[in-house]
C-alpha positions in Angstrom: 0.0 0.0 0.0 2.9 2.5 0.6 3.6 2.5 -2.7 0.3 3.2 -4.4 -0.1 6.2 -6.2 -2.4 8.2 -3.7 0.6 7.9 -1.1 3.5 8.5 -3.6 1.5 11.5 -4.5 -0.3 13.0 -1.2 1.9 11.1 1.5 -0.3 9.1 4.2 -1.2 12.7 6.6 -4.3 14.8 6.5 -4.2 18.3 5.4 -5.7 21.1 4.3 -7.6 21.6 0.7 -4.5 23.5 -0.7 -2.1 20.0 -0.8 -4.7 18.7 -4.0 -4.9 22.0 -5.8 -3.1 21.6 -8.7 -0.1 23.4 -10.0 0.7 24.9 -12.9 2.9 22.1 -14.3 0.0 19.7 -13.7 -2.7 21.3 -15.2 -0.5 21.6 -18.2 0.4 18.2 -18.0 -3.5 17.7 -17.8 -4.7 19.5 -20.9 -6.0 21.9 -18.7 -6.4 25.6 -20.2 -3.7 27.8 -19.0 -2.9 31.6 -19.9 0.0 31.8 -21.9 -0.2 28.1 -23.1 -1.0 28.1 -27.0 -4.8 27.0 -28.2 -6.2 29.1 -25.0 -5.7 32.7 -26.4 -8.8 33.2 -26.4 -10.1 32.2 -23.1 -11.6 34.5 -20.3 -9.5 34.5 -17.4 -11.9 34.9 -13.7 -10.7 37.2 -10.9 -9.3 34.9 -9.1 -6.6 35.8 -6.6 -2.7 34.2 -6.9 -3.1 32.4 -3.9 -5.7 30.4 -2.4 -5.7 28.8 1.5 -7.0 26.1 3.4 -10.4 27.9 4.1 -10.9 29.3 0.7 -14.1 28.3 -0.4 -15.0 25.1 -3.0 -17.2 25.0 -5.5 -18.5 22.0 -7.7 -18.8 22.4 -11.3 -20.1 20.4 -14.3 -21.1 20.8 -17.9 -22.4 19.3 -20.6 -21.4 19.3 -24.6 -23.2 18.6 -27.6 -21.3 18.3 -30.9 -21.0 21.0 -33.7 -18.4 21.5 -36.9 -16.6 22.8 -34.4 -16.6 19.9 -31.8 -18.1 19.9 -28.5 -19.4 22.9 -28.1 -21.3 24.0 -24.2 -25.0 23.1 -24.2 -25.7 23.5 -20.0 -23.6 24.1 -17.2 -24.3 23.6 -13.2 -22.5 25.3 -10.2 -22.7 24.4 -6.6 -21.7 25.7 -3.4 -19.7 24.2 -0.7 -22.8 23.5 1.0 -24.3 22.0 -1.8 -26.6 24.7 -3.1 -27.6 24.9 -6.7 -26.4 28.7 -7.4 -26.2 28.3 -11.3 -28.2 25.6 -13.6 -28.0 27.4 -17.4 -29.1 25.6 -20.6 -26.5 27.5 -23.1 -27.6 28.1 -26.9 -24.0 27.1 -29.1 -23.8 29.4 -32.1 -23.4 26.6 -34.3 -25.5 24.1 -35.8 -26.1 21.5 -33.3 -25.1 17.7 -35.5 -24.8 15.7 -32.8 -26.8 16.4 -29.1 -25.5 13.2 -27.4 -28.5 12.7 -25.6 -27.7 9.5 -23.9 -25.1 11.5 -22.2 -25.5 15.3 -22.1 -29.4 14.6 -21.5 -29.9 17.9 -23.9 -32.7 17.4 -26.2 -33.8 19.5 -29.2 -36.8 20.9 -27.5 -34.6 22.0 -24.4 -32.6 24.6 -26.6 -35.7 25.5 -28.8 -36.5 28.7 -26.7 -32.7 29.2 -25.2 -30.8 32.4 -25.6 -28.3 32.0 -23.3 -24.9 32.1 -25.1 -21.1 31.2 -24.0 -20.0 34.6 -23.4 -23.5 34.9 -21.0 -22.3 32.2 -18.9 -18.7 33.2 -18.8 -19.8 36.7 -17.5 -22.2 34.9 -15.0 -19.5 32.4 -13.1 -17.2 35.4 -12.9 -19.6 37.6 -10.8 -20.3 34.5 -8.4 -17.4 33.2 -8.1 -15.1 34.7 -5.4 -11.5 35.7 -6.2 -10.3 32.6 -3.7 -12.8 30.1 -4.6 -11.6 26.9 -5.7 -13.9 24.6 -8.4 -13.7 21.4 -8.1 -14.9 19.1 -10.7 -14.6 15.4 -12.2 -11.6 15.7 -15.3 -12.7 19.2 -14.8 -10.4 20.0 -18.2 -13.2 19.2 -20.2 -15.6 21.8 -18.2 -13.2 24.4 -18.4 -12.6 23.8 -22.1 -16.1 24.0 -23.2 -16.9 27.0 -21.1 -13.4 28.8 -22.5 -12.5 29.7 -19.4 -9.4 29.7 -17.0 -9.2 29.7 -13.5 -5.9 29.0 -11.5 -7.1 27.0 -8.5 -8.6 23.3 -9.7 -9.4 19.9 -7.7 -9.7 17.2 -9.7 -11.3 14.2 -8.2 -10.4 11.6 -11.1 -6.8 12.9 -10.1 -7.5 12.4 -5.8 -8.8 8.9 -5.9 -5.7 7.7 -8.6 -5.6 4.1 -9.9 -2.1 2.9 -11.2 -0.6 3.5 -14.7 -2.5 6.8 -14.7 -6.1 4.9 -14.7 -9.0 7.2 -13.9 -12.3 6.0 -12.3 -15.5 7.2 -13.4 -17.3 9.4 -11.3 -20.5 7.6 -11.4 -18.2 4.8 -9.9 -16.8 7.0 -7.1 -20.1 8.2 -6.3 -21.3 4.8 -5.4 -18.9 3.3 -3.2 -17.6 6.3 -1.3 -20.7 8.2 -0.8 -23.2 5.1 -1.4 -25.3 7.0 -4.1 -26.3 6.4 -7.7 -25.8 9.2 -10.5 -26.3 8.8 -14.3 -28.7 6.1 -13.7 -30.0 4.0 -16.7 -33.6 5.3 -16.2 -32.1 8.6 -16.2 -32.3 10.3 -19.4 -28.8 11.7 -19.5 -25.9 13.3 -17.2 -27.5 15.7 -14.8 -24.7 18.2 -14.1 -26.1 19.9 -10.9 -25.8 16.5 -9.5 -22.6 15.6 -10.8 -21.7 18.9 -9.6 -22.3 18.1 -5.8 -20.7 15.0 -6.5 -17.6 15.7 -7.3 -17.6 18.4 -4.8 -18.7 16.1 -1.9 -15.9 13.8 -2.9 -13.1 16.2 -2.8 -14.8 16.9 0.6 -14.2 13.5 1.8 -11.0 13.1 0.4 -9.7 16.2 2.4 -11.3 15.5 5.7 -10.3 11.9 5.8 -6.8 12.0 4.8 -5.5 9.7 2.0 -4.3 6.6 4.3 -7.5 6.3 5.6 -9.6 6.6 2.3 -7.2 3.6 1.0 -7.6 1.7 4.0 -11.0 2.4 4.4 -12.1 1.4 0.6 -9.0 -0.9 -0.4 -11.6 -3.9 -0.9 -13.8 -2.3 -3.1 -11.8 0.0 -5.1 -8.5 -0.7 -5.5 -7.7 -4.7 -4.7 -10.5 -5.5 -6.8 -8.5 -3.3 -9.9 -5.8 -5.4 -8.9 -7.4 -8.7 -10.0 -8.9 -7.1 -13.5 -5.6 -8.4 -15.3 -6.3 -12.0 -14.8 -9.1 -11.5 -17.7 -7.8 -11.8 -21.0 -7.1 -9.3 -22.8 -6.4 -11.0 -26.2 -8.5 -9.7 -29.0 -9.6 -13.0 -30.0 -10.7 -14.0 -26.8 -12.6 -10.1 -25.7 -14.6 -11.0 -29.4 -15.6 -14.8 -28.5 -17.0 -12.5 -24.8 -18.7 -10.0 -26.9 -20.3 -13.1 -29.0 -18.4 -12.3 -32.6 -17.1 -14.8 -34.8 -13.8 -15.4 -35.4 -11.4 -17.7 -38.1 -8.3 -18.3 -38.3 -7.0 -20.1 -42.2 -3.5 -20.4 -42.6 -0.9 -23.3 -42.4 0.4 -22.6 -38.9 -3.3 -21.7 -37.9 -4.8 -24.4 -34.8 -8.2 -23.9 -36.3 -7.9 -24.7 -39.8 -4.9 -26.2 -41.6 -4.1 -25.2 -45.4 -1.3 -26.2 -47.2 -0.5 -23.2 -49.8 -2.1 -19.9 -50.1 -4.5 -21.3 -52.7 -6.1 -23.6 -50.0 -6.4 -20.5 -47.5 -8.6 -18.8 -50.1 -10.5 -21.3 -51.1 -11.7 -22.5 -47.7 -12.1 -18.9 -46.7 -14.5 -18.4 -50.0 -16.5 -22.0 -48.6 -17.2 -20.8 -45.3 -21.0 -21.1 -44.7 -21.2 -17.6 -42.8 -18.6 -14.7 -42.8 -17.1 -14.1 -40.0 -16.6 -10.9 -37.8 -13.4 -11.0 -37.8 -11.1 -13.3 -40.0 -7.1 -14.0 -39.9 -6.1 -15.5 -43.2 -2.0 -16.1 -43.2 -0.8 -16.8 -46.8 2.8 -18.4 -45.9 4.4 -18.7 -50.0 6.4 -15.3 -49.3 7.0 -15.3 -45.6 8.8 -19.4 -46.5 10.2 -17.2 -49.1 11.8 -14.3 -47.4 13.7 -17.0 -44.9 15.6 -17.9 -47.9 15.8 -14.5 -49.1 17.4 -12.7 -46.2 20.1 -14.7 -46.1 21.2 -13.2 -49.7 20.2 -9.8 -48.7 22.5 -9.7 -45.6 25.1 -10.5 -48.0 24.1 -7.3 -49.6 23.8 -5.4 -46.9 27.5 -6.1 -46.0 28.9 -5.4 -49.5 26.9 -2.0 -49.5 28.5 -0.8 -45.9 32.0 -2.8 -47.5 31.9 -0.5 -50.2 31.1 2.8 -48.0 34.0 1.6 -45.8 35.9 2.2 -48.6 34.6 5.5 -49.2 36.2 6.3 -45.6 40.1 5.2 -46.0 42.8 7.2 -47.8 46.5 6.0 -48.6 49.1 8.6 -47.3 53.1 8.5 -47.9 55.8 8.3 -47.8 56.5 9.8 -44.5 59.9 10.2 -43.3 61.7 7.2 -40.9 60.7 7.0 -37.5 57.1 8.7 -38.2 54.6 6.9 -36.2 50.8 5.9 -36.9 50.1 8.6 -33.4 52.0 11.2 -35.8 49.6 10.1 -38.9 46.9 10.0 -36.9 47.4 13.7 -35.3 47.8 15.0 -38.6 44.8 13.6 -40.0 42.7 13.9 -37.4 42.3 17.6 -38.2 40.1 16.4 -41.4 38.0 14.8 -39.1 37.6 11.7 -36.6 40.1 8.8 -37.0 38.5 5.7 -36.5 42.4 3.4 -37.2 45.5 4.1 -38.9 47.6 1.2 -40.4 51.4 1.7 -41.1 52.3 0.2 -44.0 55.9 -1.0 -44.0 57.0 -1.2 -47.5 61.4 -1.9 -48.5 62.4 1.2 -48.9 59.5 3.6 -47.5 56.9 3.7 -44.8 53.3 4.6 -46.0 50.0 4.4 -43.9 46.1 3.4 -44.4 44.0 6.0 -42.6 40.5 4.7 -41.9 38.4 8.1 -41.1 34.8 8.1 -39.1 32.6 9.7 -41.7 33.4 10.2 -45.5 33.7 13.9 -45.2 37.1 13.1 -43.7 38.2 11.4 -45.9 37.5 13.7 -48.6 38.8 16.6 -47.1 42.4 14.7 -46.2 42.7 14.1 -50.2 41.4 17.6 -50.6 44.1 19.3 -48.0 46.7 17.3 -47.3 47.7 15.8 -50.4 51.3 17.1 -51.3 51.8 18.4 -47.7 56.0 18.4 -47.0 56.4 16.8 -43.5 60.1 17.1 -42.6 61.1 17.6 -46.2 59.1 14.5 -47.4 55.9 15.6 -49.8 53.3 12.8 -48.9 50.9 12.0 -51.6 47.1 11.1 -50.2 44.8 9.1 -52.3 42.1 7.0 -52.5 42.9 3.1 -52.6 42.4 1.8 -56.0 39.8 -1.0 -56.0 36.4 -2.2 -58.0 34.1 -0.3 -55.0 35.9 3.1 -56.3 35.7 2.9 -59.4 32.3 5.3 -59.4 33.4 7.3 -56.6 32.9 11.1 -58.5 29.3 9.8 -59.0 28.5 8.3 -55.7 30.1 11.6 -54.2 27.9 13.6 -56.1 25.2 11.7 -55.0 25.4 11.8 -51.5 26.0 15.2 -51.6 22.7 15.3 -54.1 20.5 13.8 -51.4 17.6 16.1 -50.2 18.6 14.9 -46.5 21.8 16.7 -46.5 20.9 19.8 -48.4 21.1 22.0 -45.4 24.2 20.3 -44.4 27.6 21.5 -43.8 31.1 19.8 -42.2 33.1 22.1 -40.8 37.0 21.5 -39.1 38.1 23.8 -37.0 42.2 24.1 -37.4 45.2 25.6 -35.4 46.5 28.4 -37.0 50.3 26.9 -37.5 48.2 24.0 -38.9 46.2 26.6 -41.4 49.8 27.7 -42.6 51.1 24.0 -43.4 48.5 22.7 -45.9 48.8 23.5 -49.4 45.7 22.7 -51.4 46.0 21.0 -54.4 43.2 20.9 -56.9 44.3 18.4 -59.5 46.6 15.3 -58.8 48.7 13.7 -61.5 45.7 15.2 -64.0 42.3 13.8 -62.4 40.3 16.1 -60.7 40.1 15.9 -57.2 37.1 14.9 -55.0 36.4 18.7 -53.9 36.3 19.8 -57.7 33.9 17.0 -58.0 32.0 18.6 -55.5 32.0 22.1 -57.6 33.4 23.3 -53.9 35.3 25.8 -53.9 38.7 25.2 -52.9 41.5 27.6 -51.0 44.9 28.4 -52.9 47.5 28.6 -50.3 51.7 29.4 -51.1 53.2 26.5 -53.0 56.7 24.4 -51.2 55.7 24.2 -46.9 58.7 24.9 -44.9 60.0 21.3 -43.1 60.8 23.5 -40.5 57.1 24.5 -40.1 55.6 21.1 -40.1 58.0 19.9 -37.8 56.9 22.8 -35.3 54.1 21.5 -35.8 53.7 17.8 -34.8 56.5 18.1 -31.7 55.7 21.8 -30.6 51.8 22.6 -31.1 50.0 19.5 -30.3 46.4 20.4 -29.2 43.8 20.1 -31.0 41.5 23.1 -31.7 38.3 22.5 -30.0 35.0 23.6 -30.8 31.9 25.0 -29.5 28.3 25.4 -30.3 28.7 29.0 -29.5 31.2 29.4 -31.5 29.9 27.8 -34.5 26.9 29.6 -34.8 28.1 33.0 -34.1 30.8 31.9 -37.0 28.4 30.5 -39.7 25.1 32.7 -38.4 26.2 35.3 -40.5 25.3 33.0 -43.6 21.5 32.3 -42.4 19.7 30.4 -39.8 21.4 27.8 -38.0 19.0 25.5 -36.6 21.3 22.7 -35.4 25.3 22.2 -34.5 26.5 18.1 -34.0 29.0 17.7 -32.3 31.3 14.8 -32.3 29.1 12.3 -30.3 32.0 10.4 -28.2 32.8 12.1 -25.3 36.4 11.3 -25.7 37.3 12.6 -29.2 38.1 16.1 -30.1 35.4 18.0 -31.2 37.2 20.0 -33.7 34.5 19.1 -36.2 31.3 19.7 -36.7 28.0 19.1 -39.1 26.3 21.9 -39.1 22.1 22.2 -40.1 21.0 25.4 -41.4 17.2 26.5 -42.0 17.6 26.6 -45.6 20.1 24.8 -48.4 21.1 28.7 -49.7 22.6 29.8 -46.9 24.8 26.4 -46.7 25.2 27.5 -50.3 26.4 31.0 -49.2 28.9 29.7 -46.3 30.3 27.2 -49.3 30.7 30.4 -51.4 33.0 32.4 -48.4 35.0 29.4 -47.7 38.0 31.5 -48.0 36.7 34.0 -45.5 36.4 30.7 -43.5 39.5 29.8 -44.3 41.1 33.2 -42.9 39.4 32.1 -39.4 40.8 28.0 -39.4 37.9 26.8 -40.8 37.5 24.0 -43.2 34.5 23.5 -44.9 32.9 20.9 -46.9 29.2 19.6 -48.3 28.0 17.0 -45.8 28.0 13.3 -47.7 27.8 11.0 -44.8 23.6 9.9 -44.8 22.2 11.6 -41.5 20.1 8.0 -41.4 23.5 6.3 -41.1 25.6 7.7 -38.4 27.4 4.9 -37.1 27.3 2.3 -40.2 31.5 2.6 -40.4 31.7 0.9 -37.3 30.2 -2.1 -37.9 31.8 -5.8 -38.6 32.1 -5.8 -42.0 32.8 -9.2 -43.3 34.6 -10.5 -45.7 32.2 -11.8 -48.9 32.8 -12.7 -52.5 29.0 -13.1 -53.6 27.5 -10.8 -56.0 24.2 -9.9 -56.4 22.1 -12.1 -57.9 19.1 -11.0 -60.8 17.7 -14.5 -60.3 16.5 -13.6 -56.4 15.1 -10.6 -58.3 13.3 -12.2 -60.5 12.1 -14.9 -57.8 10.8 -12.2 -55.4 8.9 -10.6 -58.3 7.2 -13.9 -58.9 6.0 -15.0 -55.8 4.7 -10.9 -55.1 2.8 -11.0 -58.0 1.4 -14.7 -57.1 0.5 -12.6 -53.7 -0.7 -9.6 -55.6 -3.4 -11.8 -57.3 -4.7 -14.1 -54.4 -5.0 -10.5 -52.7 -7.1 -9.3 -55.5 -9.4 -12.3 -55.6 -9.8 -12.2 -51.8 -11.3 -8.4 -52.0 -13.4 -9.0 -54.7 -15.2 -11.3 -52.5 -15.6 -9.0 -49.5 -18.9 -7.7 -48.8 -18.9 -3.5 -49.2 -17.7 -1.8 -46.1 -15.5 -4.9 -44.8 -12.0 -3.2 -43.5 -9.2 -5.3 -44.9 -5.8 -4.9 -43.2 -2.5 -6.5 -45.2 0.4 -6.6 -43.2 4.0 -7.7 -44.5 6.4 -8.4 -41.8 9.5 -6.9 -40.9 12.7 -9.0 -40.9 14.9 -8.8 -37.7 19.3 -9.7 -38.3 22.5 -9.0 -37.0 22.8 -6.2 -39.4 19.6 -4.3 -38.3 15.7 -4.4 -39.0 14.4 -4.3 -42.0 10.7 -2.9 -41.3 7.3 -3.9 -42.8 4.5 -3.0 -44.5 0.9 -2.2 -43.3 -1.9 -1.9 -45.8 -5.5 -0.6 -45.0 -8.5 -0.3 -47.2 -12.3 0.0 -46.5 -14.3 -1.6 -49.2 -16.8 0.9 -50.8 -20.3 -0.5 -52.7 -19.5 0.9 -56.3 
């Protein structure tokens, strides 16, 4: 019992009526109108005061609603004293065309309104020249009341919010009303909610509540409310088994079906099309793709690994030669200005040492070509390129097209550089005569003096070794000047530098404009580049890629195509034999791996009579 949501909430003391008025955050929470909050400009605030006490005056309050075009709209509304006295019971004319008067519920009839001329704004002015500036209304999801009368008032009990049930349950007040003050409301011989008398309802039971003290109302109605909630989950819940309570026919067809056993999807359809009387609800399971798609993942893993294979590629650069004794730390420090390193691999060759620089995200790579290509270190001009293999061969065209893709229009990658770092890199825009990746990216690249000083790049890696860090701050006062920058991303590892950055502008011109004054950038350490990594696949370079020599095969193609258009037709035949206004849900099953989820497919028609 400690641990139920009246004690979590209120504690186990007494105390005055001010502990259950809610705050501000919960009314929010609530749906409950709130000045300021968007959707209730146009409410009419009462006179009520900023602070209520623990004698300040309750009052119950109800209403009822009867639907327009514009939804529920206020038909009749009921106030109550503290002592129970009726001092407001007003029918309420909506000014739109009544479609809907809910009669079983609001008890509002068309005869009732046929002579009203009471409108909303009537009523409005009405409960703010009885109510007093400390009174406090108390109502059942009193939201709803406040909503239909446009109205806000700061200080709110909410008895389906005192008498909680767990996982945010609410009981009904007709409930409530019966067990803790042993009287019926909204009786089936009634014709309708009366609100006066859900009024003083509600308003006797935030009565109780407050003079008996939360332990005592649990202990005192444990039996009837709340252990009795308890037991509800040993019903079933299953779908199936709530239609066989609620008398409705139900079938299941389909080979792994317990009621009716069918060896191909032809059989399913066929015994569906002979049952004697259609069914409420039917299950038909044609298995010809699902057995298909076991077979078929298989190959499309394979896939899947040769696609993130050949974007690995798309992330490594050769470098070298690098003068004796240079470390992979002192290749992975230089290049880890371009971006994040995920490995470097010294490659040990007979007469000169060269390396394999794996990079996090293809813009690093692309930049490393872009910048560091023919960069002296220690008198030694290292040539950077991109390994020579059948996955590269379109590279200018998959470039383009990642940069192409409507996700990363807005995108930018920015590298924030030392300044003794700025004044080592020579930019090269064509090597031995093919155009480099930035001129395939029509970026515009930085001309920088010819021949580096050994002396300078030496400084360099043994003097200056911190990295230049950045900041969101920084970044958008930087590119702000080019337009709207709605997002920065950061390097999300905790422990890598965060001298890089993609950066999300409102629009694709102003990325377009910071591209343009990427030598202004340059002037201020900053590298730029189109974003090509796919914002959908942040994190596919670090996954086990492994080795495979299959190749896609047209014959799985062709297969799939088959056995969907086999599908396609037993689909077609099956709604053709629906009766009009049947809903027909299709639904194509995802396909959970190692390598991720592939997600499925719902489809949902109602069938019209044509």
């Amino acid at each position: 019992m400690k641990n139920h949501p009246i004690i979590t909430v209120f504690g186990t003391e007494r105390r005055g009526l001010t502990a259950y008025v809610l705050t501000e955050d919960e009314m929010i929470k609530n749906n409950y109108p709130v000045k300021g909050m968007p959707g209730f400009e146009e409410f009419v605030c009462t006179n009520c005061a900023d602070c209520v006490t623990d004698s300040s005056p309750l009052f119950g309050i109800d209403c009822e609603m009867c639907v327009t075009k514009d939804g529920k709209e206020l038909t009749r509304v009921s106030l109550v004293d503290g002592d129970g006295k009726c001092l407001m019971d007003e029918l309420v004319k909506p000014p739109n065309h009544i479609l809907n008067y809910c009669t079983k519920f609001s008890g509002i009839t068309p005869a009732m309104l046929q002579r009203v001329t009471t409108t909303l704004q009537d009523v409005q002015e009405m409960l703010i020249r009885i109510l007093p500036h400390e009174a406090v209304l108390v109502g059942h999801s009193l939201e709803h009341d406040l909503i239909a009368l446009k109205l806000i008032h700061k200080h709110v009990i909410d008895t389906s919010l005192l008498y909680k049930r767990e996982c945010g349950r609410r009981y009904k007040l007709k409930v409530l009303t019966g067990i803790i003050l042993k009287r019926k409301i909204q009786t089936e011989d009634m014709l309708g909610h009366h609100p006066t008398e859900d009024a003083l309802a509600a308003l006797e039971l935030a009565q109780y509540f407050i003079k008996t003290g939360p332990r005592q109302v649990l202990e005192i109605h444990w039996k009837a409310l709340w252990r009795e909630t308890r037991e509800e989950p040993s019903q079933s819940h299953r779908f199936s088994d709530v239609l066989h309570a609620l008398g409705r026919s139900v079938a299941f067809l389909g080979k792994d079906s317990s009621h009716k056993q069918c060896n191909s999807d032809k059989e399913v359809l066929k015994s569906f099309r002979n049952l004697k009387a259609q069914p409420f609800f039917s299950v038909l399971q044609f298995s010809t793709l699902s057995n298909h798609l076991k077979s078929y993942f298989p190959h499309q893993e394979r896939h899947h690994q040769m696609t993130c294979s050949r974007l690995q590629d798309m992330c490594v650069v050769f470098a070298g030669p690098f003068p004796t004794g240079f470390s992979d730390g002192d290749v992975k420090q230089l290049f880890s200005f371009c971006g994040a390193v995920r490995k470097v691999k010294m490659l040990n060759t007979v007469v000169r040492v060269h390396a394999e620089i794996e990079f996090e995200l293809l813009e690093g790579a692309m930049l490393a070509v872009k910048t560091l290509n023919g960069l002296n270190v220690l008198g030694q001009s290292i040539k950077v390129q991109r390994p020579v293999c059948e996955s590269m061969l379109d590279l200018d065209v998959t470039l383009k097209a990642l940069m192409g893709d409507a996700l990363n229009a807005r995108h930018l990658y920015a590298v924030k550089m030392n300044h003794s770092m700025t004044e080592c890199i020579s930019t090269s825009t064509k090597v031995n005569g093919h155009a480099s990746d930035a001129e395939c990216l029509d970026v515009t690249l930085v001309k920088t003096v010819n021949g580096l000083l050994p002396a300078k790049i030496n400084k360099w890696l043994h003097l200056n070794t911190s990295k230049s860090e950045l900041c969101e701050e920084s970044v958008r006062e930087t590119f702000g000047h080019f337009g709207t920058v709605k997002r920065v991303i950061l390097s999300a590892k905790p422990k890598e530098s965060t001298g890089h950055a993609r950066i999300v502008f409102v629009n694709s011109e102003d990325r377009r404009a910071a591209l343009n004054s990427s030598e202004d950038l340059w002037k201020k350490n900053y590298l730029i580049c189109p974003s090509l990594t796919p914002v959908h696949l942040p994190s596919w370079v670090g996954a086990e890629i492994k080795e495979t020599t299959h190749r896609h095969s047209s014959a799985q193609e062709q297969q799939m195509d088959v056995v969907m258009r086999k599908l396609d037709r037993c689909l077609q035949k099956l709604f053709r034999f629906l009766p009009a206004g049947t809903l027909s849900v299709v639904v194509l099953l995802g396909h959970a791996s190692t390598n991720g989820h592939l997600p499925g497919l719902c489809l949902m028609e109602v069938k019209q009579d044509y």
